[in-house]
N, C-alpha and C positions, 0 to 999 in steps of 0.2 A: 504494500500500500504506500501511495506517493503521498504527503501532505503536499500541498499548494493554498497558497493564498498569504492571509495576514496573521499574524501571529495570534489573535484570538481564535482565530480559526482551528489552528495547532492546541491551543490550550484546551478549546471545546472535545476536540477528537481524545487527546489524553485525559483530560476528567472523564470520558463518555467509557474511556476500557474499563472491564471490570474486574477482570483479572490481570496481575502482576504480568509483565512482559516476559517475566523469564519461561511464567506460568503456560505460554500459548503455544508454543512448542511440544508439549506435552498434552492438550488439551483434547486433541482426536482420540489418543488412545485413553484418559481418562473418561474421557464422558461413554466410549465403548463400552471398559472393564464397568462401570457404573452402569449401563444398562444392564450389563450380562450379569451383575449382583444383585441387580432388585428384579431379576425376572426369580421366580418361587418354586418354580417347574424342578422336577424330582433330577431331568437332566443334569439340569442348572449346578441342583443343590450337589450332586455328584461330580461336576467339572470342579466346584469351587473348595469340596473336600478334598478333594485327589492334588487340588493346587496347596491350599493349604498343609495338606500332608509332604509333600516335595518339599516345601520351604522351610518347614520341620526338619526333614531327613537334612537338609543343605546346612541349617543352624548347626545340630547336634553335630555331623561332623567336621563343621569349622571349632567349633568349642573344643572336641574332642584335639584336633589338631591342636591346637592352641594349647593345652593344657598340657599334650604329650611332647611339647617343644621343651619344656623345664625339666625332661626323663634322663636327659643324654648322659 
């Protein structure tokens, strides 16, 4: 997006965003994952356990690393 014009013009546009700039980059894939969590559907609920189960599995074994670096 170009701004043009006067400088209240530009001001208008930046008060008018409503999310953070860094935020809008990110935005397509959030308001996605955000549909795909408030749908209630039995699918749903099993894509979002098996994600949450992966992110589990991924924590524990960075910890476990972590922990096992003080062994040597």
């Amino acid at each position: 997006m170009t701004l043009r014009g006067n400088s209240s013009t530009i001001i208008t546009k930046v008060e008018a965003v409503v999310r953070p700039y860094h935020f809008l980059d990110f935005d397509r894939y959030i308001q996605q994952s955000k549909t795909k969590h408030n749908d209630s559907s039995k699918y749903t609920m099993n894509a979002v356990s098996n994600e949450l189960q992966d992110a589990t599995r991924i924590m524990i074994t960075d910890i476990e690393d972590i922990i096992h670096r003080g062994e040597y």
